[in-house]
LOFIMAR-141514 format. One line per field, with one value per residue (C-alpha): x, z, y; chain; residue in three letters. Coordinates in steps of 0.001 Angstrom, whole numbers. Layout:
// residues N
x	c(X,...);
z	c(Z,...);
y	c(Y,...);
c	c(A,...);
r	c(ALA,...);
This chain:
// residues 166
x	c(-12416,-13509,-9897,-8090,-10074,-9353,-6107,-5855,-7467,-4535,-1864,-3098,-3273,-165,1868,343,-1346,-4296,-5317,-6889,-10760,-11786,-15321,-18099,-15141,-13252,-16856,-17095,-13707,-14025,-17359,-16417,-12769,-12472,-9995,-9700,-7695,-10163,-9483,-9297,-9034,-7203,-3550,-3021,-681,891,1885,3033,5770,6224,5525,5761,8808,11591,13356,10799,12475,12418,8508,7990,10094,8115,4282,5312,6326,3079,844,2301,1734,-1229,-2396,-1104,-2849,-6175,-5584,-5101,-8347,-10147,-9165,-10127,-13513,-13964,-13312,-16279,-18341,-17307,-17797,-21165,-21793,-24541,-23260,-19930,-20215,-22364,-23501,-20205,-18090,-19539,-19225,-15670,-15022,-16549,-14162,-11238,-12436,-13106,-9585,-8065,-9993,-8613,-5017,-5405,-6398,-3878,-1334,-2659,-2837,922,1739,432,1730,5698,4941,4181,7786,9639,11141,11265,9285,6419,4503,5746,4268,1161,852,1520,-1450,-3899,-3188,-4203,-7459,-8323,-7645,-9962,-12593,-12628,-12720,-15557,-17365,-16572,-18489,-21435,-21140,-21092,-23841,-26113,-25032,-25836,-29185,-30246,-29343,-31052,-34428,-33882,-33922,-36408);
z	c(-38865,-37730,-38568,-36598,-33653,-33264,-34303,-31392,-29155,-30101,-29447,-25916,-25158,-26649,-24704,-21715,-20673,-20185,-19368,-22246,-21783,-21851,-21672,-20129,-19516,-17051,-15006,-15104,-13787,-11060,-9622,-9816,-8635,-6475,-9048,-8740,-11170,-14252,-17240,-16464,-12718,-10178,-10191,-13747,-14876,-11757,-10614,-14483,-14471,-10756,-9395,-5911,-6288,-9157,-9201,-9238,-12256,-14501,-13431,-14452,-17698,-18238,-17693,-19995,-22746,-22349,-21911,-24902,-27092,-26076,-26397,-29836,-30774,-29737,-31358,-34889,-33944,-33266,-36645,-38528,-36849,-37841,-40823,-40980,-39571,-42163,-45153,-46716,-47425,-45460,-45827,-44075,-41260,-39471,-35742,-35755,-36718,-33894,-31186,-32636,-31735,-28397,-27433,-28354,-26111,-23117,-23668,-23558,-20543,-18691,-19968,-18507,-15401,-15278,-15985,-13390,-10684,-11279,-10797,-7736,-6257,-7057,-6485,-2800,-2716,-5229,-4077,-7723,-9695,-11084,-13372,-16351,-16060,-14576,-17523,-19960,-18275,-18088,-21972,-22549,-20365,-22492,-25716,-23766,-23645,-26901,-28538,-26086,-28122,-31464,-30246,-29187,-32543,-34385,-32464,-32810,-36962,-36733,-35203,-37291,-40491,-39257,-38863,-42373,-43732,-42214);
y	c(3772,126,-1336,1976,1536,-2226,-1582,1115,-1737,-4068,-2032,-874,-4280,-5758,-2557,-3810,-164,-2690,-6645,-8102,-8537,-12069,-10466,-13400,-15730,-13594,-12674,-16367,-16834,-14030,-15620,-19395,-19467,-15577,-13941,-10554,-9126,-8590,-6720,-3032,-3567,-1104,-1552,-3617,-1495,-420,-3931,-5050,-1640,-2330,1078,126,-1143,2,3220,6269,7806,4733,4681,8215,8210,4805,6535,9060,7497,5228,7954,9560,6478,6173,9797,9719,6366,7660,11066,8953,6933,9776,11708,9412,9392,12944,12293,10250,12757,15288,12614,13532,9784,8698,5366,6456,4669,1847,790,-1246,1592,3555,364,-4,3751,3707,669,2129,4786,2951,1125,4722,5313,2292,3152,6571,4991,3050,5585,7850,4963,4405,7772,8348,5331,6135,10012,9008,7483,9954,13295,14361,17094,15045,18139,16812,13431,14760,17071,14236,12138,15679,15855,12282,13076,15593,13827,11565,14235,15475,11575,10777,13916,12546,9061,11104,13333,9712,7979,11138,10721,6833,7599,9968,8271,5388,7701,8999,5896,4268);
c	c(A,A,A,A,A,A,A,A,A,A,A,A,A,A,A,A,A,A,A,A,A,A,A,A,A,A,A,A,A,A,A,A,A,A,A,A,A,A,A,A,A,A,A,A,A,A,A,A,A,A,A,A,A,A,A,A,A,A,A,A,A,A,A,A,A,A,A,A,A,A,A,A,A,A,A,A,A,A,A,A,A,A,A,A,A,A,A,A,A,A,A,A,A,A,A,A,A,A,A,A,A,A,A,A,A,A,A,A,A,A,A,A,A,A,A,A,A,A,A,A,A,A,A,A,A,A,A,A,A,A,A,A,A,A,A,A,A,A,A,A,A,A,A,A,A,A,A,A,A,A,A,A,A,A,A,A,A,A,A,A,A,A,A,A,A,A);
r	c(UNK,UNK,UNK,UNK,UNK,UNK,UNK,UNK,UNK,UNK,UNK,UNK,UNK,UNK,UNK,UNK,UNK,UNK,UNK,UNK,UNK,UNK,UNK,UNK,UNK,UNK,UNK,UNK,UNK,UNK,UNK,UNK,UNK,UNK,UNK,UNK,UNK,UNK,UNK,UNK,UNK,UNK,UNK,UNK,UNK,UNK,UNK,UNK,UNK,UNK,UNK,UNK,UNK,UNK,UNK,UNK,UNK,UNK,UNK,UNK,UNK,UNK,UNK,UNK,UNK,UNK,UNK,UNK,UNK,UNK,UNK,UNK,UNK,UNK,UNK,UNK,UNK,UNK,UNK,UNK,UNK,UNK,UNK,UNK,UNK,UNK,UNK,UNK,UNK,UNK,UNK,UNK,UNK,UNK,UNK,UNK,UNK,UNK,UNK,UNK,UNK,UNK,UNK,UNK,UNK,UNK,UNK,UNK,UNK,UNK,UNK,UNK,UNK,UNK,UNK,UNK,UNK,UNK,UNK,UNK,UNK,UNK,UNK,UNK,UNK,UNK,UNK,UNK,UNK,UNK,UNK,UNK,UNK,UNK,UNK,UNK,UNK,UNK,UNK,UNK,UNK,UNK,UNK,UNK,UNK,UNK,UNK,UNK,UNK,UNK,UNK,UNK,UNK,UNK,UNK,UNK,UNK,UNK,UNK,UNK,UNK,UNK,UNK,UNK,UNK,UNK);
């Protein structure tokens, strides 16, 4: 589960759905020298597919393809998280598995965001039918949901394995 979820990580990153974090190095970065545009900040993804700016369909046909991937990325990840939970080896999983987990997860979060931010920028300027993109993004959210149960079902298994064997 560890290597899917960092593997999910990866990807989002290397698609470009989301800036890599540079994690105390960025915050340092943002106080010291004023920058602004930190991992998972407003508009990442919006400015990198230039939403403002190219043609509204390539836009659209370009947030759902990358909503897709990544709903289908985090739909793997999240699999084989259940299948943890439904392992009856206690020894399964570990605190890393679960931190692993919940990053992919907030990665997919920022991805959706980013999606979703994009859209509504190049809807403003489109006169097209955007439901299917919007549909494409609520289907992500949801796979969004349902993981973000899966990391509470794990925690709640990490912490009570932990109890047992203590």
């Amino acid at each position: 589960m560890r290597q899917a979820s960092n593997a999910y990580c990866d990807d989002v990153v290397k698609a470009g759905w989301v800036e890599e974090s540079d994690g105390f190095a960025s915050l340092a970065d943002t106080l010291m020298h004023g920058r602004t545009q930190v991992a998972g900040a407003p508009g990442f993804y919006a400015a990198r597919i230039e939403a403002n700016s190219k043609a509204p369909s390539l836009i659209l046909a370009r947030i759902i393809t990358d909503s897709q991937g990544a709903r289908i990325g985090l739909a793997s990840v999240a699999a084989e998280a259940e299948s943890v939970l439904l392992s009856a080896n206690p020894n399964a999983s570990n605190r890393g598995d679960v931190m692993s987990f919940e990053r992919a997860l907030v990665r997919a979060q920022m991805a959706h965001r980013g999606f979703q931010e994009a859209l509504d920028l190049v809807s403003v300027r489109a006169d097209m039918d955007v439901t299917p993109i919007a549909a494409e993004t609520e289907a992500f959210a949801r796979e969004i949901d349902s993981a973000r149960v899966i990391a509470d079902r794990l925690a709640d298994r990490y912490i009570a394995e932990g109890k047992a064997g203590s």
